[in-house]
PyMOL CGO cylinders between C-alpha atoms (Angstrom):
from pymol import cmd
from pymol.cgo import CYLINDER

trace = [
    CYLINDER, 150.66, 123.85, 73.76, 151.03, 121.95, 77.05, 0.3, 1, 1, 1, 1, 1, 1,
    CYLINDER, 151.03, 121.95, 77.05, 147.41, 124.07, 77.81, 0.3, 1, 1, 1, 1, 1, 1,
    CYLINDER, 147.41, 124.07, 77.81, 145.96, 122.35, 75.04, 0.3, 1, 1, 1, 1, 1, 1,
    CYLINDER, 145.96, 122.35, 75.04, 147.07, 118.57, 76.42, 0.3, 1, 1, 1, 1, 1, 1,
    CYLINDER, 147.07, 118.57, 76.42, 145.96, 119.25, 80.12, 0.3, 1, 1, 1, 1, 1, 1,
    CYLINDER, 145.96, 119.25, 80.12, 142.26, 120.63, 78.52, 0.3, 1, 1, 1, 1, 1, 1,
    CYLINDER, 142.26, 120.63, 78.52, 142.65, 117.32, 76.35, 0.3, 1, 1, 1, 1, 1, 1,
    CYLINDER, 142.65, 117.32, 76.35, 143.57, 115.03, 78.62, 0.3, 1, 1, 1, 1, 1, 1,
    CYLINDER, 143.57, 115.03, 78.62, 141.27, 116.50, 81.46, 0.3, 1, 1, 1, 1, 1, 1,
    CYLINDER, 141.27, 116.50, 81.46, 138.13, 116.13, 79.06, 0.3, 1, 1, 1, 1, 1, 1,
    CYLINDER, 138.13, 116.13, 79.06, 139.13, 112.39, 78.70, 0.3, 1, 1, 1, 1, 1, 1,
    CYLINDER, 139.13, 112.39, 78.70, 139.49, 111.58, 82.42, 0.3, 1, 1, 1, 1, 1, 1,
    CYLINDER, 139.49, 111.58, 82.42, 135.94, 113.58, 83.04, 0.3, 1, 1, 1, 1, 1, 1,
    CYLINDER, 135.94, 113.58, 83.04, 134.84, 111.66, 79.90, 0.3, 1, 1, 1, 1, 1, 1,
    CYLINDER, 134.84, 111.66, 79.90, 135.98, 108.33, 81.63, 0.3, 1, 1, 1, 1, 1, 1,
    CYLINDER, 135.98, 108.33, 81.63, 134.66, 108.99, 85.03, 0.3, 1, 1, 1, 1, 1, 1,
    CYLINDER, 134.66, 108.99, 85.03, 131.43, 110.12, 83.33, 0.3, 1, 1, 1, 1, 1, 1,
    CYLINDER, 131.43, 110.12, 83.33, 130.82, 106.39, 81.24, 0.3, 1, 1, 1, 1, 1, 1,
    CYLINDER, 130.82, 106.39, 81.24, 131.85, 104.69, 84.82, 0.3, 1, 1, 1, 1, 1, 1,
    CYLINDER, 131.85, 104.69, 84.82, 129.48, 106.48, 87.01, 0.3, 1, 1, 1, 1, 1, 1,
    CYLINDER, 129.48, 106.48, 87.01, 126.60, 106.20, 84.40, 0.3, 1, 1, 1, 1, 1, 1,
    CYLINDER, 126.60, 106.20, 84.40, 127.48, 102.18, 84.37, 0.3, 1, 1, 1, 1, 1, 1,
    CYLINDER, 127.48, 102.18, 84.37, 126.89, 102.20, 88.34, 0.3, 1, 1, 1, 1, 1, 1,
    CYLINDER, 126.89, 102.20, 88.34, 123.32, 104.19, 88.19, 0.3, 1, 1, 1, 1, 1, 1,
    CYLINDER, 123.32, 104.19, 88.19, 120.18, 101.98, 88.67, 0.3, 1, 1, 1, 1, 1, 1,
    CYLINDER, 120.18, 101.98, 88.67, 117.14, 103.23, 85.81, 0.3, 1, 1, 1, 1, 1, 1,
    CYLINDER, 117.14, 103.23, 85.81, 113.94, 102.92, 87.31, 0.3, 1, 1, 1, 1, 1, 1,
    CYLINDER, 113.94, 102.92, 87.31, 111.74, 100.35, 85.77, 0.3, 1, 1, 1, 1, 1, 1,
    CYLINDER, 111.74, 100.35, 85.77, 108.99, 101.76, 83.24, 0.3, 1, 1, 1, 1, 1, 1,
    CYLINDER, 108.99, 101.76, 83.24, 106.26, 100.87, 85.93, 0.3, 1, 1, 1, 1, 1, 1,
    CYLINDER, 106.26, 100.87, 85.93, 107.96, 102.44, 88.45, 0.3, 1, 1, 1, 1, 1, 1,
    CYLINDER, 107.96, 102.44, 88.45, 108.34, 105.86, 86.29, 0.3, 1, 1, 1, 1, 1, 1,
    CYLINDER, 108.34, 105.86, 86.29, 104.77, 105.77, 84.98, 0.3, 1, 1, 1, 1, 1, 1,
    CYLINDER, 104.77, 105.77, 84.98, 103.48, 105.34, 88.79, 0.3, 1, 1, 1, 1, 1, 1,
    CYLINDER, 103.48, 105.34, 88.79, 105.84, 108.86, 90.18, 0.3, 1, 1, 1, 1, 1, 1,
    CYLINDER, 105.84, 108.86, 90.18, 104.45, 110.76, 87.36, 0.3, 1, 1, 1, 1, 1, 1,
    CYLINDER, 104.45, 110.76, 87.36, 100.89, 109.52, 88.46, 0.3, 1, 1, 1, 1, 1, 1,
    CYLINDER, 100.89, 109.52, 88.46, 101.65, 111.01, 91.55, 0.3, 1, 1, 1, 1, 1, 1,
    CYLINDER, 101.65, 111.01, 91.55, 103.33, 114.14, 90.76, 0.3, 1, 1, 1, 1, 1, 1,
    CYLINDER, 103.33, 114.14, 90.76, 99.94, 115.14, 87.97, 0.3, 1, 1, 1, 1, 1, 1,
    CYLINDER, 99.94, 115.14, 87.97, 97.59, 114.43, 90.65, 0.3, 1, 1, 1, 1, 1, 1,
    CYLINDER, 97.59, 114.43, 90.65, 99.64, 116.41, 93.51, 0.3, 1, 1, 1, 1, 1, 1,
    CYLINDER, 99.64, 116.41, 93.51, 100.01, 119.02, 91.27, 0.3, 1, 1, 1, 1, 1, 1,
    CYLINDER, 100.01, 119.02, 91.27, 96.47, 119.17, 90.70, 0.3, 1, 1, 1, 1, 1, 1,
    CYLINDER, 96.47, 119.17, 90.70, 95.22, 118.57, 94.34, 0.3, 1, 1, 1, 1, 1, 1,
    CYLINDER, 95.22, 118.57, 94.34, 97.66, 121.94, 95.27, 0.3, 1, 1, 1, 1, 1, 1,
    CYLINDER, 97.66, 121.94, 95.27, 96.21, 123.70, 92.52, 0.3, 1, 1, 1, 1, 1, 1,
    CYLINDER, 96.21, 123.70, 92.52, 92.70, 123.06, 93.36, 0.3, 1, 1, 1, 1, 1, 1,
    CYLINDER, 92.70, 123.06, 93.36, 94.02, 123.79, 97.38, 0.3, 1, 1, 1, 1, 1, 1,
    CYLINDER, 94.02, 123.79, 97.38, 95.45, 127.22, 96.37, 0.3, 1, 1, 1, 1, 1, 1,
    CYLINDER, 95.45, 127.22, 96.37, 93.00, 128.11, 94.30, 0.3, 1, 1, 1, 1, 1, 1,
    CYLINDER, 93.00, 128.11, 94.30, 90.30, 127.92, 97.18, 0.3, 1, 1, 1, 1, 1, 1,
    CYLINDER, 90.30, 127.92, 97.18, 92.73, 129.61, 99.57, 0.3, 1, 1, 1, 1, 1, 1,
    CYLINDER, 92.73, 129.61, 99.57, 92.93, 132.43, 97.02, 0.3, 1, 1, 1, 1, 1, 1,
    CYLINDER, 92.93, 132.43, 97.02, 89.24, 133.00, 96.88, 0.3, 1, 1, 1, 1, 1, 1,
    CYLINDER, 89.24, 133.00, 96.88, 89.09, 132.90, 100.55, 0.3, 1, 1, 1, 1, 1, 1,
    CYLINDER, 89.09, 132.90, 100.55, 91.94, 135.56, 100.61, 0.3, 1, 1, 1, 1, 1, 1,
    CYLINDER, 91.94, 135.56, 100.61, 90.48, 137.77, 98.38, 0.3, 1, 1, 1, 1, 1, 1,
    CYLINDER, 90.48, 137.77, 98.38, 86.99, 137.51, 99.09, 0.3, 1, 1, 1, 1, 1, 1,
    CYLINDER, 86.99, 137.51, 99.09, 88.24, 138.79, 102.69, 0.3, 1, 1, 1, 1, 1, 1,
    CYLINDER, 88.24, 138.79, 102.69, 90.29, 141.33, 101.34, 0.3, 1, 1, 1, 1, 1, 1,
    CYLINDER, 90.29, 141.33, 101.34, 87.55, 143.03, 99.16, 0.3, 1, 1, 1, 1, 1, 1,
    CYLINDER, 87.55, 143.03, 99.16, 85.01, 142.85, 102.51, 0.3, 1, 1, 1, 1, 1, 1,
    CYLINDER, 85.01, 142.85, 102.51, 88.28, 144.53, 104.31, 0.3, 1, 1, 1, 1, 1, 1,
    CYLINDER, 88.28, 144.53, 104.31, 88.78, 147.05, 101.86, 0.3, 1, 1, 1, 1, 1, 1,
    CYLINDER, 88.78, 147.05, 101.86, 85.21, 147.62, 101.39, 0.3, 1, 1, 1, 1, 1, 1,
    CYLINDER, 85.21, 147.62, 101.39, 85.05, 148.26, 104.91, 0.3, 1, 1, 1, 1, 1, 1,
    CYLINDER, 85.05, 148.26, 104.91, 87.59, 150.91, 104.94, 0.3, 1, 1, 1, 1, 1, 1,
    CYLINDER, 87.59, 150.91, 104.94, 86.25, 152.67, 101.71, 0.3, 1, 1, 1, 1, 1, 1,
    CYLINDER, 86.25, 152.67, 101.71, 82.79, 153.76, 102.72, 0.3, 1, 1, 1, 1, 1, 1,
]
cmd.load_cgo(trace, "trace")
């Protein structure tokens, strides 16, 4: 029984802590969020784009390399 009041009374200190700590956090502004995500698509993009070239570069050396070896 005194297992079940400790779980209680734990969940309602984390509870607590959890409502005062969200209180204390500062929420980006809408402008702010929809500039970061601007960012992030066009990074992800620009890396695709960068591996993507990389990757033809690899493998267009690896098939000369292999095609070296195989005759």
């Amino acid at each position: 029984m005194t297992d079940v009041r400790v779980w209680v009374q734990n969940t309602r200190d984390y509870v607590g802590e959890l409502r005062a700590e969200m209180r204390r956090v500062t929420w980006p502004s809408r402008k702010q969020v929809e500039g970061t995500t601007a960012v992030v698509i066009i990074s992800v993009f620009l890396f695709a784009g960068y591996f993507a070239v990389i990757d033809r570069i690899l493998a267009a050396g690896v098939n000369k390399l292999l095609g070296y070896f195989s005759k």
